[in-house]
C-alpha positions as a Python dict, from the first residue, in 0.01 Angstrom:
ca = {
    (1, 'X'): (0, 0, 0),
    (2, 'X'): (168, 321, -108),
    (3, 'X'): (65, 616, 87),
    (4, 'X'): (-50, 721, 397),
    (5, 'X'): (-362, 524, 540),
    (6, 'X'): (-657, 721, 632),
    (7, 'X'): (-1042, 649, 759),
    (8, 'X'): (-1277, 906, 942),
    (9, 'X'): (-1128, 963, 1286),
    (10, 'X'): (-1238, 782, 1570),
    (11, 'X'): (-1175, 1094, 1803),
    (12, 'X'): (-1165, 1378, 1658),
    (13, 'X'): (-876, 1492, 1888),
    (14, 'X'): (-672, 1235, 1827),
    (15, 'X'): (-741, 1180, 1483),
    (16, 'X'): (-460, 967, 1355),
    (17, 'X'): (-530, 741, 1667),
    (18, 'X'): (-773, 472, 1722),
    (19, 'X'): (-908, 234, 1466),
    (20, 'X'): (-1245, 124, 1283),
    (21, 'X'): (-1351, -280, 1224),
    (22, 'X'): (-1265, -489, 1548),
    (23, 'X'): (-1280, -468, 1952),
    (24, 'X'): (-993, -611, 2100),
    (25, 'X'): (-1064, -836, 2439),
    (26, 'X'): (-732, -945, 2496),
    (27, 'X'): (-365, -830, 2494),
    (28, 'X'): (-63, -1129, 2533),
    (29, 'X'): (292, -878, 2530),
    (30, 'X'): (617, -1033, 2557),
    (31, 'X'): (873, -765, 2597),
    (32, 'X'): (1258, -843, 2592),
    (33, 'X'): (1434, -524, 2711),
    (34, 'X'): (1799, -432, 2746),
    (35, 'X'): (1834, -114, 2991),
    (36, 'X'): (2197, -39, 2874),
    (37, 'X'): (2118, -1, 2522),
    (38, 'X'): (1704, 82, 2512),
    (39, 'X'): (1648, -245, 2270),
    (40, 'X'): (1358, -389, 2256),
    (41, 'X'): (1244, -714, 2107),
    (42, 'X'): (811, -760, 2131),
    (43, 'X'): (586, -1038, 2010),
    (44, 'X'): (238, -862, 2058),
    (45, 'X'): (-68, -1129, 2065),
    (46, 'X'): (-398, -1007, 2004),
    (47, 'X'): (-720, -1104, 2026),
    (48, 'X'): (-995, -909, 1854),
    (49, 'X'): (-1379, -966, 1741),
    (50, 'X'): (-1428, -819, 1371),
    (51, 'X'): (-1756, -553, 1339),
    (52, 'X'): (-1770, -557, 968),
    (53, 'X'): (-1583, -730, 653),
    (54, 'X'): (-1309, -549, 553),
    (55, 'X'): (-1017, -623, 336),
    (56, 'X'): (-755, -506, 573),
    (57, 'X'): (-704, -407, 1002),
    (58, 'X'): (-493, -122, 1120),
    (59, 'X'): (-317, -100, 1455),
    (60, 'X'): (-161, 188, 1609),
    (61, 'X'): (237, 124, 1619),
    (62, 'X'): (558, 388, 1664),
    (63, 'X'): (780, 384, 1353),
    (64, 'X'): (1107, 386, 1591),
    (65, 'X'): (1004, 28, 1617),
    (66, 'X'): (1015, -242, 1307),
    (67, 'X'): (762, -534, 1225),
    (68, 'X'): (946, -810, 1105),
    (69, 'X'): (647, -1072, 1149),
    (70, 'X'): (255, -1076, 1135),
    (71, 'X'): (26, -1349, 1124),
    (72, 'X'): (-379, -1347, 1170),
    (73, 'X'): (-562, -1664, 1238),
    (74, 'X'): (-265, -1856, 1304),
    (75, 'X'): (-181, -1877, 933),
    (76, 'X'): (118, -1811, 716),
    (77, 'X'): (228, -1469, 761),
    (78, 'X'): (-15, -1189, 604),
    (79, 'X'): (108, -898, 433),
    (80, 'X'): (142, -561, 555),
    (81, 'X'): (256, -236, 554),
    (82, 'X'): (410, 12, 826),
    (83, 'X'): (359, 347, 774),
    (84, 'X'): (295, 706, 947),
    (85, 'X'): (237, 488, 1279),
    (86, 'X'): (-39, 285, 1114),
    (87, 'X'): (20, -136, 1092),
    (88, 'X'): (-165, -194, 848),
    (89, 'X'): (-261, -585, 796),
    (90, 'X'): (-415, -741, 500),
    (91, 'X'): (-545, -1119, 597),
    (92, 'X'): (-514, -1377, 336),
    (93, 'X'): (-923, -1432, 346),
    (94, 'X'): (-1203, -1213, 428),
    (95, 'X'): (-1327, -1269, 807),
    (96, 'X'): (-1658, -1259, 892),
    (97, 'X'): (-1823, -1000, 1063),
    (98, 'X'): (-1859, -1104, 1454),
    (99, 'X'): (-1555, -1349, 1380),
    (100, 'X'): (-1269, -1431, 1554),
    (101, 'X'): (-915, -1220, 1474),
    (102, 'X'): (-604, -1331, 1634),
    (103, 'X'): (-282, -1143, 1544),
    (104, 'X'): (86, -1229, 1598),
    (105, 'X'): (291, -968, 1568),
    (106, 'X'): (682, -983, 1621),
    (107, 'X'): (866, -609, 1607),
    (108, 'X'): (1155, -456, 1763),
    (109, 'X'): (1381, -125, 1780),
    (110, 'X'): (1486, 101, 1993),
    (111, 'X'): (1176, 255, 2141),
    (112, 'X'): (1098, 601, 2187),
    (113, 'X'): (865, 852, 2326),
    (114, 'X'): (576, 959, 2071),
    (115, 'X'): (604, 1373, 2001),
    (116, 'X'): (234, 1512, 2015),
    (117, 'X'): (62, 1937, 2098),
    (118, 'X'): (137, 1726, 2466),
    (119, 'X'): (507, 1698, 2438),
    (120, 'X'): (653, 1360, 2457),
    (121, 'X'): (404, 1034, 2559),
    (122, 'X'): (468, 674, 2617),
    (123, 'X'): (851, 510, 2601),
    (124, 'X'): (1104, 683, 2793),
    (125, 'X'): (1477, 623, 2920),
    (126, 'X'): (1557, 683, 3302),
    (127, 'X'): (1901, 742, 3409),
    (128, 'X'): (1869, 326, 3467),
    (129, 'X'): (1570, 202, 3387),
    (130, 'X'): (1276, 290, 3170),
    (131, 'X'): (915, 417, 3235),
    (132, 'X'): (587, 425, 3034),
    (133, 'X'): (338, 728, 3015),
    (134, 'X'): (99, 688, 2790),
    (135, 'X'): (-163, 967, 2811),
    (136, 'X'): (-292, 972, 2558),
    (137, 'X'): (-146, 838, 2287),
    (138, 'X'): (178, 698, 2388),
    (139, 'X'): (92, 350, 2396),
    (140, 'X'): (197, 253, 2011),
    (141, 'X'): (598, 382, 2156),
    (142, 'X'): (556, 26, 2271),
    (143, 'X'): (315, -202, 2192),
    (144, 'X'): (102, -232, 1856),
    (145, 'X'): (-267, -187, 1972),
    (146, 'X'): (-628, 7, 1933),
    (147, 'X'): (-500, 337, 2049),
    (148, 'X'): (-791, 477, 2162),
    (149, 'X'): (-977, 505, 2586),
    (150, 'X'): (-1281, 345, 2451),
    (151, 'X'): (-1054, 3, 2366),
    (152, 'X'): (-1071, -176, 2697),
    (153, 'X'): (-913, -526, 2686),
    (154, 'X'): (-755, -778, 2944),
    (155, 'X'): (-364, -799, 2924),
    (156, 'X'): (-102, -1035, 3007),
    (157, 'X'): (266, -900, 3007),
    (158, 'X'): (524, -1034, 3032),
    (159, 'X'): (870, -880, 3063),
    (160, 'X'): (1219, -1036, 3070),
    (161, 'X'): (1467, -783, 3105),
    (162, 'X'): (1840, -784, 3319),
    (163, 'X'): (1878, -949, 3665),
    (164, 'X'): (1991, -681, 3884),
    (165, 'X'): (1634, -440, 3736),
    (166, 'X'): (1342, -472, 3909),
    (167, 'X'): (1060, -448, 3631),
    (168, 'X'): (661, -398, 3699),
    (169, 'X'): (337, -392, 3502),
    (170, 'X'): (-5, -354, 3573),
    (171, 'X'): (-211, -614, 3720),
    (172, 'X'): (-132, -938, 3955),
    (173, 'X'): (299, -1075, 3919),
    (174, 'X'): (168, -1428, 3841),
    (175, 'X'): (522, -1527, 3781),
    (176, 'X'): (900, -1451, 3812),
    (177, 'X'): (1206, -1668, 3716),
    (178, 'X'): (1593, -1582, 3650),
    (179, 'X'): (1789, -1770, 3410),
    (180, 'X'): (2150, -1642, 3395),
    (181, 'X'): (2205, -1296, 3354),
    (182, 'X'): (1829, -1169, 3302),
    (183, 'X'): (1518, -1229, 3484),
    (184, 'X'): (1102, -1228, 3365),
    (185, 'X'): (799, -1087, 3533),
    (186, 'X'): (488, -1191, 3411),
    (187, 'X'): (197, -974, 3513),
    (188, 'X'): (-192, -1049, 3433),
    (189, 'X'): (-456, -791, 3451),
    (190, 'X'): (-756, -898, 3413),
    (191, 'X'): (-978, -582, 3455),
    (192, 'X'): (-1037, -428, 3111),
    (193, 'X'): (-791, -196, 3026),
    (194, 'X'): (-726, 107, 2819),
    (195, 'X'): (-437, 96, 2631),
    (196, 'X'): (-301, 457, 2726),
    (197, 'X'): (-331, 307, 3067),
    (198, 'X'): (-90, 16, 3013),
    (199, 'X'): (297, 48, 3183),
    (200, 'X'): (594, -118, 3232),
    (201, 'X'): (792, 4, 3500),
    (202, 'X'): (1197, -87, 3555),
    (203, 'X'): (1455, 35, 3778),
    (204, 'X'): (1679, -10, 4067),
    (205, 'X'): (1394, -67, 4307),
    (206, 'X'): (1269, -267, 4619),
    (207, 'X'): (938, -347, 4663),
    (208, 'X'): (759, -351, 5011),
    (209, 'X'): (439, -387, 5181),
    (210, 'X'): (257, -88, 5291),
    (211, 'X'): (79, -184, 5655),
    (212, 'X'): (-287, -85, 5606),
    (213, 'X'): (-580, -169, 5821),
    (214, 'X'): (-678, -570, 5836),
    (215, 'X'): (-916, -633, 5520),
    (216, 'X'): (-800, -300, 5330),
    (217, 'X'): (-682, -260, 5014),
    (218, 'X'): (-365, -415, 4954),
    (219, 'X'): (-129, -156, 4901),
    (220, 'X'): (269, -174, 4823),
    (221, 'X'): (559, 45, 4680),
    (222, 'X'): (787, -1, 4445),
    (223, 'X'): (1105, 264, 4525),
    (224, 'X'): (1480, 279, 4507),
    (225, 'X'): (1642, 228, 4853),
    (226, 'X'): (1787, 553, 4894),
    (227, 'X'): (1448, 735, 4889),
    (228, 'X'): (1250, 444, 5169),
    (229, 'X'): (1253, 666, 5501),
    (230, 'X'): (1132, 1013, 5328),
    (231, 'X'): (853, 779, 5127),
    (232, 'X'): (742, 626, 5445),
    (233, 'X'): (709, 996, 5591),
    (234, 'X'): (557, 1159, 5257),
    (235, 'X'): (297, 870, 5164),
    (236, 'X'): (188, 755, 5530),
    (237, 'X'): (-131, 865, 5521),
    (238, 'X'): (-231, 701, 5214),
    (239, 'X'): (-415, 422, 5363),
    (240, 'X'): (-652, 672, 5522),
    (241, 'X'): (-673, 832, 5184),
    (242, 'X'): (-815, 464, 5045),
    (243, 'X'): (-1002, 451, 5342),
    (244, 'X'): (-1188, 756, 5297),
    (245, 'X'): (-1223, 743, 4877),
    (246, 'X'): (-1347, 380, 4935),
    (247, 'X'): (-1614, 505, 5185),
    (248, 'X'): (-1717, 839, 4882),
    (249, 'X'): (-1647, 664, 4567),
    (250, 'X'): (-1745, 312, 4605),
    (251, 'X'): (-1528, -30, 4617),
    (252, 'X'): (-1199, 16, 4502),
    (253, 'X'): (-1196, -128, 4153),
    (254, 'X'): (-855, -347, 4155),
    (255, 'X'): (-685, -640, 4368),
    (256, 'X'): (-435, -390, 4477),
    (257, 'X'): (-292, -73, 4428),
    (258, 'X'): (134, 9, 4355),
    (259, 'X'): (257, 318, 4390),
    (260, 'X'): (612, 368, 4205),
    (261, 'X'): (901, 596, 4295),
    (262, 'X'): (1122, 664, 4032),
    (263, 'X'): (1543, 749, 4096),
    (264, 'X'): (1494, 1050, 3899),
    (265, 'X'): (1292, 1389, 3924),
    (266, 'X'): (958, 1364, 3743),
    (267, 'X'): (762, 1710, 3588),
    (268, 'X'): (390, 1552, 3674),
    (269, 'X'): (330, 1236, 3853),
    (270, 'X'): (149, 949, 3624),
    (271, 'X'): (-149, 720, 3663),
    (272, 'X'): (-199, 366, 3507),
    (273, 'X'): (-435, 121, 3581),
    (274, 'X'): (-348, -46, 3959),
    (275, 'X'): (-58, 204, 3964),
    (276, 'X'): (64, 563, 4044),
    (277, 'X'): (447, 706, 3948),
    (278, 'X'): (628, 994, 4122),
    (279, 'X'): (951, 1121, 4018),
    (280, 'X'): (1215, 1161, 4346),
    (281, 'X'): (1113, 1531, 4354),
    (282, 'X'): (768, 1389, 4510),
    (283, 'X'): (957, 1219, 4788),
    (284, 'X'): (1101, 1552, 4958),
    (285, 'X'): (1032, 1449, 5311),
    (286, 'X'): (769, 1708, 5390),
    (287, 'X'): (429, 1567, 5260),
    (288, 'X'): (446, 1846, 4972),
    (289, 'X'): (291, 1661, 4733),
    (290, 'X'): (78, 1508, 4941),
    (291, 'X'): (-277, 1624, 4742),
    (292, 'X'): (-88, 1442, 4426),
    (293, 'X'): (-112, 1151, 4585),
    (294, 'X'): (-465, 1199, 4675),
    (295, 'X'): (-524, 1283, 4292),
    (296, 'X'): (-323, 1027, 4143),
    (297, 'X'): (-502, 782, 4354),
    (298, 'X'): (-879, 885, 4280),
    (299, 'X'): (-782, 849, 3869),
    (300, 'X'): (-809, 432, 3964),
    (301, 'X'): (-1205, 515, 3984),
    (302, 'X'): (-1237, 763, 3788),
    (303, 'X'): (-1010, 722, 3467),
    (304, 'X'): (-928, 379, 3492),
    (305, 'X'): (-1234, 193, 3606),
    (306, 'X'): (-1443, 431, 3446),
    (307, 'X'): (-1266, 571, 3118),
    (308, 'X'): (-1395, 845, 2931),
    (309, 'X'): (-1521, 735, 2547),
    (310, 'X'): (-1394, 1047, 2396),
    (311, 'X'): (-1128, 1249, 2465),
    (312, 'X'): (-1339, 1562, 2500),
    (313, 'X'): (-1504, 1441, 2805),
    (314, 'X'): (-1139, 1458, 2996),
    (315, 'X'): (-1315, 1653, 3253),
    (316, 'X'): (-1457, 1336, 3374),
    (317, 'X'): (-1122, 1224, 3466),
    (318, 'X'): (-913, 1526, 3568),
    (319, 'X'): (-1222, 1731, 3742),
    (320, 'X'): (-1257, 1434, 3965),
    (321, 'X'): (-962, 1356, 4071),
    (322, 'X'): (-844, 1741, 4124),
    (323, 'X'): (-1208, 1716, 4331),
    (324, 'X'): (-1088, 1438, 4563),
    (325, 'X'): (-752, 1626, 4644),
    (326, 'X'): (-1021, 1864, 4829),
    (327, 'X'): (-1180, 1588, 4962),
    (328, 'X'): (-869, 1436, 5126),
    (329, 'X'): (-794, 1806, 5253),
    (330, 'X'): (-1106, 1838, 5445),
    (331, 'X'): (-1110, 1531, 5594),
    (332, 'X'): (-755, 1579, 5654),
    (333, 'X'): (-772, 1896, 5887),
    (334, 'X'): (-643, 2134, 5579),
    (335, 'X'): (-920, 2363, 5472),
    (336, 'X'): (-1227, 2228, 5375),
    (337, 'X'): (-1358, 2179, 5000),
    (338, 'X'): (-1588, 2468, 5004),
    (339, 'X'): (-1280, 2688, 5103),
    (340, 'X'): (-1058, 2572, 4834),
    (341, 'X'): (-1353, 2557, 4590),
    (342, 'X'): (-1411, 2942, 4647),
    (343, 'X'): (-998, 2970, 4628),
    (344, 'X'): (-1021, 2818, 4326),
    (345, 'X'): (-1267, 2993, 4163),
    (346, 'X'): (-1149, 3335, 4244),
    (347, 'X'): (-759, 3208, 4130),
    (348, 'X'): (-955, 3100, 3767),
    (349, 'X'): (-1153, 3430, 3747),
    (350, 'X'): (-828, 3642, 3685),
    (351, 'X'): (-763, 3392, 3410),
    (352, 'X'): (-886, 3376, 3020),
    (353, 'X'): (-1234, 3328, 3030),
    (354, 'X'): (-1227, 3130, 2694),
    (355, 'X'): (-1244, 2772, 2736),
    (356, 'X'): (-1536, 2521, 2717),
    (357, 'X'): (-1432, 2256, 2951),
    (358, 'X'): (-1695, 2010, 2829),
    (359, 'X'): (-1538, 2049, 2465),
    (360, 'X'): (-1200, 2240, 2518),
    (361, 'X'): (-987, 2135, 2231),
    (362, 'X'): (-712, 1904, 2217),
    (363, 'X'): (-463, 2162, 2281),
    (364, 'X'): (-629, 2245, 2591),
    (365, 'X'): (-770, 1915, 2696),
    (366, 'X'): (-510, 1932, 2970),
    (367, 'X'): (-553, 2289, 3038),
    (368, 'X'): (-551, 2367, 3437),
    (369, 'X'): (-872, 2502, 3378),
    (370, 'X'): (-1035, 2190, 3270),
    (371, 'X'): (-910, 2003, 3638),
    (372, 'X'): (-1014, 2304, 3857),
    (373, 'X'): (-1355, 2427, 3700),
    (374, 'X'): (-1400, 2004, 3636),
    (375, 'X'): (-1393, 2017, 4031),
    (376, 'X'): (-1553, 2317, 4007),
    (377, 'X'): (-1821, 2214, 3897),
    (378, 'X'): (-1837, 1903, 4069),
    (379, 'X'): (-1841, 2153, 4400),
    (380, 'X'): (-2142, 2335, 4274),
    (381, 'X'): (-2339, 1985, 4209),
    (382, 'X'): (-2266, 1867, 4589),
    (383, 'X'): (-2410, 2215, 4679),
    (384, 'X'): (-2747, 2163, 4505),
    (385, 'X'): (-2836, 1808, 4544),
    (386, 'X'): (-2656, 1829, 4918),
    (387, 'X'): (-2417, 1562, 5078),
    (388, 'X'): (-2672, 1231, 5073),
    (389, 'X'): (-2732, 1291, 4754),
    (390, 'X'): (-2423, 1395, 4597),
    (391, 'X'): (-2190, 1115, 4773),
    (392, 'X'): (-2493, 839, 4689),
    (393, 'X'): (-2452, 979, 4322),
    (394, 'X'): (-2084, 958, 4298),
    (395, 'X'): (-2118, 575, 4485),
    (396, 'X'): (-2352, 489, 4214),
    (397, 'X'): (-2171, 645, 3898),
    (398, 'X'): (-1831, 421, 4044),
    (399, 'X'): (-2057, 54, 4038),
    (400, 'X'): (-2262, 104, 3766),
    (401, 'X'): (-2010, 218, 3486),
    (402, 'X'): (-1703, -9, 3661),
    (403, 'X'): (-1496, -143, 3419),
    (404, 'X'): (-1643, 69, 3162),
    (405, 'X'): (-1672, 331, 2903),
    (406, 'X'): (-1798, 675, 2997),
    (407, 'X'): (-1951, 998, 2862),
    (408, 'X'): (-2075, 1365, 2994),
    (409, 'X'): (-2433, 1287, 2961),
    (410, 'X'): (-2454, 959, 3114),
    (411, 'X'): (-2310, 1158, 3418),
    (412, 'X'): (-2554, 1412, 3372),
    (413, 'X'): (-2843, 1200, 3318),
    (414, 'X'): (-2745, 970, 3624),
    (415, 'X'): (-2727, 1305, 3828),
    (416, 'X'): (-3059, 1400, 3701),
    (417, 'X'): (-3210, 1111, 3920),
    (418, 'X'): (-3071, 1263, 4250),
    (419, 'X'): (-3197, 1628, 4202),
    (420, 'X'): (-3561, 1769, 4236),
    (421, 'X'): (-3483, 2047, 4035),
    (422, 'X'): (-3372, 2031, 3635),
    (423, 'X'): (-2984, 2022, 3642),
    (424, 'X'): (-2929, 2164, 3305),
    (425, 'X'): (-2879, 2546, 3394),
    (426, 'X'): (-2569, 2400, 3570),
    (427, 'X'): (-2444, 2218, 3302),
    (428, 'X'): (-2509, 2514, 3051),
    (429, 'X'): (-2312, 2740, 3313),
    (430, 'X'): (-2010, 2505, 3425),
    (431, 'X'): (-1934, 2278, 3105),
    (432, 'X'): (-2063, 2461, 2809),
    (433, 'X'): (-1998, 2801, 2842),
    (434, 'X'): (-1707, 2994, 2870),
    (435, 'X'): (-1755, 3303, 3157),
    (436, 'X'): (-1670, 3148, 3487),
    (437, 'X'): (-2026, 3093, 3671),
    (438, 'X'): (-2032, 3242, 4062),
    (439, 'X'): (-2027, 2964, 4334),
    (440, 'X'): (-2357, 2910, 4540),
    (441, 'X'): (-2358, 2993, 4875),
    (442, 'X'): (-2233, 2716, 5101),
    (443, 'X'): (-2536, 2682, 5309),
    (444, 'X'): (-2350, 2474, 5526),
    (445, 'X'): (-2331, 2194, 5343),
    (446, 'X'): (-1999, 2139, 5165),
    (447, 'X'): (-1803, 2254, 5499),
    (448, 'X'): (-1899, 2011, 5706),
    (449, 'X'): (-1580, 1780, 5753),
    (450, 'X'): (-1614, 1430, 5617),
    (451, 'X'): (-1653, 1169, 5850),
}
């Protein structure tokens, strides 16, 4: 196929991402990694369910790294073609609609983050080690897959990499054996997953237990010895942080939850699914980025057990889990939700009032805007429907959708049920307009602490 390949976007703000003709429900990745000279070697197996006929699949895949096999079905190897990020694979026969197609696909290279309006996603070299951080589109810097939120699938990685590196993915270590000079971890998750939300982790680290209440959610960290006794000070309160988001949001959604700390400085801290990273910086010894944590850990409801369809709707993600960091203040002792709402709002009324934060733009989908008036708004909803209603709301959102696929008006449709009064003025006023709406009074509510 000469030429770039091109069908109607899936997402219009990520429009060379994401692909039409097949769901994938299941990811099998065998990475071989060398940390002195960033080679990889991958055989990607995927399993997908065709949604119409169609002469030929693509799959999201970084050009820094080279296909050198594909099969589908099992069968000789199919032809294809690997350009502009697009693996494009052309089966031997036609499948069916609703039928069954498996893909091999063997690649390797020296892997790379992916340059986007976002700077650089996915891949990256540490000092020793690598990291993954995909959002949004950073996933094809290492795997070939569906590049898109709405593509949930199970995964099993597996990752064999040099002895003396400790290496983690997402999901449950099912097993771990050294041979010689190089050791494999082989992780299962079996929670659909995004695809943005997928990581490998590897580094100089030790893993240990974090001691949480009996029948809590198993917690550990992943972090390089030299940084143990300031993370022990800057992350102890983390199991009342689950405590407390377990007891607003609902169940937590995972068998456990891994919080990384890498050996160098990190701009932003990262979510996956099961799993939060912080650079050193975050480990300072004086709790200072303590409502990151809090935010970081609220994305494993909402973001990665509930994942937005389109990439417009990011608000339902980052609005959230900027929200709980004023949750986790109030019940804290720090000042209460209603005091940093009303911060908030007067720190965003000195700024641009041009921004639609239930449509910003893909430039702007990560605006600061779109976290603070996302909580913002979230703020002025817990006002009007009070604190029953709200917290039974945000319990019920969590269960329903777990596991799923997401959008702005099944949230405000869902919310409609817990209000006596017709919700859309707020929605008009907070999501779909651009002046900055005035706070309603407290009334009380919104200060009270949490219990």
């Amino acid at each position: 196929m000469a030429g770039k390949y091109y069908e109607e976007p899936v997402d219009e703000y990520l429009p060379q991402n994401g692909n039409w003709g097949y769901r994938v429900s299941r990811y099998e990745l065998e990475i071989t990694y060398k940390v002195a000279s960033n080679r990889m070697a991958g055989r990607a197996q995927i399993v997908a369910v065709t949604e119409a006929v169609r002469d030929r699949f693509a799959l999201d895949l970084s050009q820094s790294l080279t296909v050198s096999k594909v099969l589908v079905n099992g069968t000789k190897a199919a032809k294809y073609s690997h350009q502009h990020g697009k693996l494009v694979i052309t089966p031997q026969h036609r499948i069916p609609a609703g039928g069954v197609l498996e893909l091999v696909i063997q690649y390797a290279g020296l892997p790379k983050p992916v340059r986007g309006p976002w700077g650089e996603v996915g891949w990256e070299e540490l000092t020793e080690g690598a990291l993954v951080a995909s959002q949004p589109n950073g996933a094809a810097s290492w795997f070939p897959c569906d590049d898109h939120p709405s593509s949930k699938a199970s995964y099993r990685i597996s990752i064999t990499t040099d002895t003396p590196y400790y290496a983690l993915a997402n999901g449950t270590l099912v097993r771990k054996q050294t041979k010689a000079s190089q050791t494999t971890w082989v992780y299962e998750q079996s929670e659909p997953m995004s695809s943005y939300l997928a990581t490998i982790q590897i580094g100089q680290y030790r893993k240990h237990r974090i001691d949480s209440p009996r029948g809590s959610v198993p917690m550990q960290a992943v972090v390089p010895p030299r940084l143990r006794a300031s993370f022990e000070h800057d992350f102890e309160r983390q199991p009342q942080m689950m405590e407390l988001f377990v007891e607003k949001f609902g169940p937590y959604p995972f068998e456990g939850y891994t919080v990384v700390i890498t050996d160098d400085d990190l701009e932003i801290p990262i979510e996956a699914q099961g799993i939060s990273i912080f650079g050193a910086n975050h480990c300072d010894g004086r709790r200072g980025a303590e409502r990151l944590v809090a935010h970081e850990l609220a994305h494993q409801w909402f973001g990665n057990s509930l994942t937005i369809w389109q990439w417009r709707d990011i608000w339902l993600h980052e609005g959230f889990a900027c929200y709980a960091e004023w949750i986790w203040s109030e019940a804290a002792g720090g000042p209460t939700a209603d005091q940093l709402a009303r911060a908030a709002r007067h720190n965003l009324s000195r700024e641009p009032q041009d921004i639609i934060i239930g449509d910003p733009g893909p430039r702007r989908m990560f605006d600061d805007r779109v976290y603070k008036r996302g909580a913002l708004t979230l703020h002025t909803l817990r006002l009007e429907l009070g604190e029953l209603a709200f917290w039974d709301l945000l319990r019920e959102w969590t269960i329903r959708y777990r596991y799923g696929s997401v959008t702005t008006e099944e949230f405000t449709d869902l919310a409609g049920h817990y209000s006596l009064v017709p919700l859309r003025p707020l929605w008009d006023a907070w999501l779909l307009s651009e002046p900055l709406p005035q706070l309603p009074p407290s009334g009380g509510q919104a200060d009270t602490k949490s219990r």
